[in-house]
N, C-alpha and C positions, 0 to 999 in steps of 0.2 A: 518490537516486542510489546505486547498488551499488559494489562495488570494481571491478566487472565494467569500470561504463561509463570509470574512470579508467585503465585496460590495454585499449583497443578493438583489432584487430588493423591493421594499415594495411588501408584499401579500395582493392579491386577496384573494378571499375567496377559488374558487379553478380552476383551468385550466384547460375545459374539453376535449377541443381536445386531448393534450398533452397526460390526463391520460387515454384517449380513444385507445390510440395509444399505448401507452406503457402497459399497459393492455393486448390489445389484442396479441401484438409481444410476452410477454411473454408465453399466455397462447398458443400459435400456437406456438411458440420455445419447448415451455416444451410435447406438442406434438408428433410435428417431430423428436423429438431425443429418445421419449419414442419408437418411431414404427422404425427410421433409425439406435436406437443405443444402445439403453436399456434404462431401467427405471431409473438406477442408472447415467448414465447421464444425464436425465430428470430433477434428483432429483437435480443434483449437478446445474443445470440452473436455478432452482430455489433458491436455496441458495445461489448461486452469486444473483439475484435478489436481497433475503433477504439482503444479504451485502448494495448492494449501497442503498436499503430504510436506514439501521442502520448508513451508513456514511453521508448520506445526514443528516437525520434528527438530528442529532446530532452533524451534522457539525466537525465528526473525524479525526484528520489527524494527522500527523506529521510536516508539513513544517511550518507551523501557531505555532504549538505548539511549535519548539524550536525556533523560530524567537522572540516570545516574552519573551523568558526565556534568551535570549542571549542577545538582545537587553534592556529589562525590567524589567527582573527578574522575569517574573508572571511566577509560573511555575502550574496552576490546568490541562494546556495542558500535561505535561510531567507527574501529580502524577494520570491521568487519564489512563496514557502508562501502569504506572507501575503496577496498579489493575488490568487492560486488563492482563497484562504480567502474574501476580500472579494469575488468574484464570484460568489463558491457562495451566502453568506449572500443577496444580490440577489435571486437566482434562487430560492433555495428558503424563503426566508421569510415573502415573502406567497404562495405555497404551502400550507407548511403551517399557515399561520394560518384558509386558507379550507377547510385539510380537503378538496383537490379538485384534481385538474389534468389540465385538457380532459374534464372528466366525469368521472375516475375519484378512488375516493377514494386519500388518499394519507396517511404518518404516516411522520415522524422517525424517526433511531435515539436512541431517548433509555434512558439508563441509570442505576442508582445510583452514585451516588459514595458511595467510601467506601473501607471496609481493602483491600478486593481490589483497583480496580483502581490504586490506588498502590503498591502490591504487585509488580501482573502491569505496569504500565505501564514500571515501575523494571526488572523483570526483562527485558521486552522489547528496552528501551534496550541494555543492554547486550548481549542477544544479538542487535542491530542490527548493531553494530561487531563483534562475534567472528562472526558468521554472514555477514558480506560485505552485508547487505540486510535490508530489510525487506519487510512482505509483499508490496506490488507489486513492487520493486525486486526482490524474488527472483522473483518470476513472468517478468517483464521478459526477465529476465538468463538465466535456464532457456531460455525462447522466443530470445535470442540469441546460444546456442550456449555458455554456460559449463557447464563440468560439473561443476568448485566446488560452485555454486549447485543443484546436482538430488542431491548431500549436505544440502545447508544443507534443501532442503524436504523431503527425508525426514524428518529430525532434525524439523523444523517442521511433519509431519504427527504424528510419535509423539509429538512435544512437546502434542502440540493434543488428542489423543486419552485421553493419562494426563491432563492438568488436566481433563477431563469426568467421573472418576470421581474427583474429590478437588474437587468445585466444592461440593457440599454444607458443607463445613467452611469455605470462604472465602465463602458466603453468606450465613452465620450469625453474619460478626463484623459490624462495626460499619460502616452505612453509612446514607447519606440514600435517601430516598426520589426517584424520579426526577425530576428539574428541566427543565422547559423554560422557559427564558428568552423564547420565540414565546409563553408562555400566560401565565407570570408577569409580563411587561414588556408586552408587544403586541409586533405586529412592529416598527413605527415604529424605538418605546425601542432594542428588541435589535438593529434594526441597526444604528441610529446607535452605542450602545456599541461592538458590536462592530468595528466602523471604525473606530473614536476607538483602539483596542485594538490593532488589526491595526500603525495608522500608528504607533501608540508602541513596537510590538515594531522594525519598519522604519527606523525613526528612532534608536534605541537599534544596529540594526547596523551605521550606517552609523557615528553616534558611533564606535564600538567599528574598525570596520576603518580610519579614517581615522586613529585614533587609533595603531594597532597598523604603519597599513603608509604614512599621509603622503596617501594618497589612497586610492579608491575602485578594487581591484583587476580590472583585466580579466578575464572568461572565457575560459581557451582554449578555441577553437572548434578543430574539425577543417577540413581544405577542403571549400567547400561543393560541391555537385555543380552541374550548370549547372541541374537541376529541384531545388533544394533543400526545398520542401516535400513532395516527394514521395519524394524520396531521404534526404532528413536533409544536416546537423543540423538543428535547429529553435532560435531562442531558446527559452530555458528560459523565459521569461516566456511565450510562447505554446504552449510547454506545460501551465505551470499553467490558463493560459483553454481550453487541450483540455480538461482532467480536469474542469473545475466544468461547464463543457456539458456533457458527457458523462455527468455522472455526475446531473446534470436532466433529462437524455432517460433515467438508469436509474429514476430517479422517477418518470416519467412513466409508462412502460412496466410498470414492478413494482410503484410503487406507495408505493417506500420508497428508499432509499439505496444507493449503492454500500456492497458489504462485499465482503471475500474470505478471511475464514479461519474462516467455522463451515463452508467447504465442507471443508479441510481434517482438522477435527474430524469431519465427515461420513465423509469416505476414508478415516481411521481407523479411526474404531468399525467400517464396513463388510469392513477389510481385520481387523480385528480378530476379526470373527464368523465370516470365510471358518476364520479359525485355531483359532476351537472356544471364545472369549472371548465370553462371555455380555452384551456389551454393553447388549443391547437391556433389562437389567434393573438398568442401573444406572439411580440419580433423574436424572439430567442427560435421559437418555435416553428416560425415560416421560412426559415432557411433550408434549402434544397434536402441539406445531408439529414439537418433534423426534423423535419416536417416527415422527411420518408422513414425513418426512426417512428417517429411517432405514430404515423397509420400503418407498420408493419407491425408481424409477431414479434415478441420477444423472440424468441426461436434465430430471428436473423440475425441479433443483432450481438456481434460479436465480443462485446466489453460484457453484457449480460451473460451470457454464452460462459464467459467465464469465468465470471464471477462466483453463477451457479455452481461451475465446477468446483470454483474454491474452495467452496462452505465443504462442498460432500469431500473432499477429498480430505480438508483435514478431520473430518467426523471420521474419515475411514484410521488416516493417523490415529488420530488420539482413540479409538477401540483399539489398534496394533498394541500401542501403546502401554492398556488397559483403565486407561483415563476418563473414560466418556461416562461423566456422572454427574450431571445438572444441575444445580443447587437452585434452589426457587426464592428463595428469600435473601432479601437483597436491602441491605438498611436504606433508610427514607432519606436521607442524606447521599448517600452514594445513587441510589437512581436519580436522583434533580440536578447530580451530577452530572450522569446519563445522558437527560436528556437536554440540557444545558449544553454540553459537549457536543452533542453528536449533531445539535441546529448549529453550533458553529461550525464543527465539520464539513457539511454540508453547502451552507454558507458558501466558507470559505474557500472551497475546495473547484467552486463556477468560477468566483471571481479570480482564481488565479489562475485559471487555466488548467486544473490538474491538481490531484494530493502529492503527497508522498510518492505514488508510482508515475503518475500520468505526468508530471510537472518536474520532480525531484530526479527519481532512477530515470524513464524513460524522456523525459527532458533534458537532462544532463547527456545520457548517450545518444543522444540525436543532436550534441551539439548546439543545444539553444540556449542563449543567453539567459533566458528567464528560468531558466532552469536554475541555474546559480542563484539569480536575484530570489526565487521562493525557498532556499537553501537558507540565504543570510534571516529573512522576515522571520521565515515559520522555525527558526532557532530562537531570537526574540521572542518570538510567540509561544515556545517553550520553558523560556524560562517565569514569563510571567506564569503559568499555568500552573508550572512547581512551586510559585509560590502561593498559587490558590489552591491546592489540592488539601492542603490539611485543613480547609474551612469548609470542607465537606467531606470528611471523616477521611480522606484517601492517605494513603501511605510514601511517604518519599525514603526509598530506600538506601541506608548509608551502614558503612562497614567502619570499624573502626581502625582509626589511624595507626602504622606503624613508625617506626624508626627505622635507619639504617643500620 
């Protein structure tokens, strides 16, 4: 969750330019890509869509969710991660154990652990909290009318774009070789660990907030609309089981895991080269997968592909909603925040292989060690962040304590 979704504006009933617009862009997006690129890109533009409806309306994130676990103790943000997390593993691990899904083949994000992404994970954390979001959470938030947040992903495109010409030096320190727990345990082992895992992080927040507040703190909800699955809100809990579906139908279709910030690394280097910036000759840049990234359309490239879907989809949410109302003025303290955050976002987010989705959700259920390892850092790197947030005016949100 963004700062975005703890300031919603009061709802309208519903915002019909906004969802007229967003609407329409999607179904002309899903289109163009079905007749420029296949159907199975189509597919995938819509299921980024689906994404930002299931994050908006349910207001899902990460940055909100450890900010009040660190700061407050509430933790239904982080035991809402860990159901997300325990459906995904389900779903995607006799997967990729079989190498195959519905005929086609399929493979994990699996990465090195090691100096970098404890590095870029730590750094990320905190330009979580000084950037209002993380990377879905800012996609999200953009798509529902903040314009904070379209600071924060510029910052977090040029943040994305300098760590690709400075990744040679962070790949050359000290790190393991990539681990998947699916090949080194079997799937069986890895899931049951990883459950065993999930329930002892879940079980430790509840400790922790019963402890902090006497009992188990309610969610403020919004009022629900009288179609509330289709207007919002949504429990956060059937949020998290949107994103692990969702992001096993991206499997399915691509082949491989949700991600979303090598697109932004992509819109770089590309806005980069329009500028006369030789990108295309840095090492990050000459490798096979990225070099052909880089001289193709966005159009092909499927982390872009849905990314785009993200934004429109929760713009079309938040008009359902009646939420989509843009506020343009944004204290000089909170944008330096911005853009503060969203360079280290960006940053952070090469050197570790992945944010929040690409590293965290879709690293963890692909069974890669560094998944965990950016889990441990970019919590560290959240709480350093909570405690810089009120030095530029941001809000760390706490409830006041109960008894038993």
């Amino acid at each position: 969750m963004s700062d975005f979704a703890t300031s919603l504006p009061r709802r309208a009933d519903i915002n019909p330019r906004p969802l007229a617009v967003a609407a329409l862009l999607i179904a002309l997006g899903a289109v163009y890509l079905a007749q420029s690129v296949g159907a199975r890109q189509a597919a995938l533009y819509v299921v980024g869509a689906l994404l930002g409806v299931a994050l908006y309306h349910a207001a899902f994130g990460f940055t909100s969710a450890w900010r009040v676990f660190i700061a407050d103790g509430r933790g239904a943000g982080l035991r809402a991660q860990m159901l997300m997390l325990a459906v995904g593993v389900a779903l995607f691990f006799p997967a990729l154990a079989a190498g195959s899904l519905f005929g086609m083949p399929v493979t994990g994000l699996v990465s090195p652990a090691g100096t970098s992404v404890v590095v870029g994970a730590f750094i990320f954390g905190i330009g979580m909290q000084l950037g209002g979001g993380c990377a879905s959470g800012t996609l999200y938030t953009v798509g529902g009318g903040s314009t904070r947040m379209i600071v924060t992903l510029a910052a977090f495109i040029a943040g994305s774009v300098i760590a690709t010409a400075h990744m040679p030096f962070w790949t050359a320190l000290p790190q393991l070789q990539p681990i998947s727990l699916v090949k080194t345990l079997g799937a069986g082992p890895a899931l049951a660990l990883n459950w065993i895992v999930f329930a002892l992080i879940a079980a430790l927040t509840v400790v922790i907030e019963k402890r902090r507040h006497g009992k188990l703190v309610a969610a403020h909800v919004q009022p629900a609309h009288t179609s509330p699955w289709l207007h919002g809100p949504w429990p956060m809990v059937a949020g998290g089981i949107a994103l692990a579906v969702l992001n096993f139908a991206t499997l399915a279709l691509s082949g491989r895991p949700w991600g979303i910030t090598s697109a932004f690394a992509l819109w770089g280097a590309k806005a980069a080269a329009v500028l006369g910036v030789d990108t295309a000759s840095w090492p990050y840049w000459m490798t096979k997968a990225n070099a052909a990234a880089l001289a193709a359309p966005i159009s092909r490239d499927v982390t872009s592909v849905m990314d785009i879907g993200i934004v429109l989809g929760a713009m079309l949410a938040a008009a359902l909603a009646g939420r989509y109302a843009p506020a343009w003025r944004v204290p000089l303290r909170s944008l330096i925040a911005a853009v503060v955050g969203g360079l280290l976002l960006g940053y952070g987010a090469r050197l570790a292989y992945g944010c929040n989705i690409g590293a965290y959700f879709s690293g963890i259920v692909s069974g890669s060690l560094h998944g965990w390892l950016w889990l441990v850092a970019a919590f560290f790197g959240n709480v350093l962040g909570t405690r810089l947030r009120p030095f530029f005016g941001l809000e760390v949100e706490r409830v006041r304590p109960t008894s038993c």
